[in-house]
C-alpha positions as CSV (number, residue, x, y, z in Angstrom):
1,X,-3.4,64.2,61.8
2,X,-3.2,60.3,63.4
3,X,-5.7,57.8,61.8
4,X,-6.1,54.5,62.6
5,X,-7.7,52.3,59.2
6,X,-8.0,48.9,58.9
7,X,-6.8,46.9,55.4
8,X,-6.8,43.8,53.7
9,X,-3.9,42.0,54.8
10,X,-2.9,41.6,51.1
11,X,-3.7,45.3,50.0
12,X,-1.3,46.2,53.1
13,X,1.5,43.9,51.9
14,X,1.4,45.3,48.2
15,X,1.4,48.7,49.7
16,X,4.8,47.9,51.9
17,X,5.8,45.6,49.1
18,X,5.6,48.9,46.7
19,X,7.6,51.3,49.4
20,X,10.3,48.9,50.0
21,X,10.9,48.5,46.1
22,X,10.4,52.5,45.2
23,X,12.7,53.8,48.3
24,X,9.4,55.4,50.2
25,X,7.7,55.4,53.2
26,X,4.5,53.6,53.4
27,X,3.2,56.4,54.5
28,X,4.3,58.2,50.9
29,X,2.3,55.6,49.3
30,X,-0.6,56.2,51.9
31,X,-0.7,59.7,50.9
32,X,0.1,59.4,47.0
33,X,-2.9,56.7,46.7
34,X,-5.1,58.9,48.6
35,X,-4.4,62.1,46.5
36,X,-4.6,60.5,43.1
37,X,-8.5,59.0,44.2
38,X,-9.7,62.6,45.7
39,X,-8.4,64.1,42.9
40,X,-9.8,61.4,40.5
41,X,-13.1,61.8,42.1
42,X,-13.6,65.6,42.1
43,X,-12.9,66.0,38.8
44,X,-15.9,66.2,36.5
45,X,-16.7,63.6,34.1
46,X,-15.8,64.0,30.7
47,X,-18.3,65.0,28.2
48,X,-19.3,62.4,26.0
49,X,-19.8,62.5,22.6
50,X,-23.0,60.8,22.2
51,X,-26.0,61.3,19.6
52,X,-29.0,58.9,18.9
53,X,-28.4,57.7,15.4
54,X,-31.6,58.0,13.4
55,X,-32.1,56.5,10.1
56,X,-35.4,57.6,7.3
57,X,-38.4,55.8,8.0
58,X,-42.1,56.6,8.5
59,X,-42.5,55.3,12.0
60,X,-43.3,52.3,13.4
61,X,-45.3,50.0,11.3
62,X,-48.7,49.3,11.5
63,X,-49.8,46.6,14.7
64,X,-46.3,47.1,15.9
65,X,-47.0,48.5,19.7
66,X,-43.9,51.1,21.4
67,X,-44.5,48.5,24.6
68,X,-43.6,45.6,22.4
69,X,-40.8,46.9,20.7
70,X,-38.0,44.9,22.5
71,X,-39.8,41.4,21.6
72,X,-40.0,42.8,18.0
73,X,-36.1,43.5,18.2
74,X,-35.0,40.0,18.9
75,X,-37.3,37.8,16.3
76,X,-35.6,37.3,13.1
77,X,-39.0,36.0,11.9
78,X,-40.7,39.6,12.0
């Protein structure tokens, strides 16, 4: 299939710069760049490996509001 795309002068002239030093075609680059970013893109994310550390307490102390909990975070005088 023929495509016409438009890119950034400079993106252009690292992709021939790239072709010329690797023996290819730019069009081999085209293509190569292409695959590797469907590919990368279909592929599912990897699981993460992520649990809320919890440490023993009874709660949030008394007059302390959930709402106001940020503002509590950042005072080193509470």
């Amino acid at each position: 299939m023929k495509t016409t795309i438009e890119l950034p002068d400079s993106l252009a002239r690292r992709a021939k710069e790239l072709a010329r030093a690797q023996g290819v075609t730019l069009r081999e680059v085209i293509e190569a760049g292409l695959r590797a970013e469907l590919d990368r893109r279909s592929a599912p994310a990897p699981p993460v490996d992520f649990r809320f550390r919890t440490v023993g307490g009874s709660g949030l102390r008394e007059g302390i509001e959930l709402t106001d909990l940020r503002e509590h975070a950042y005072d080193p005088a509470r």
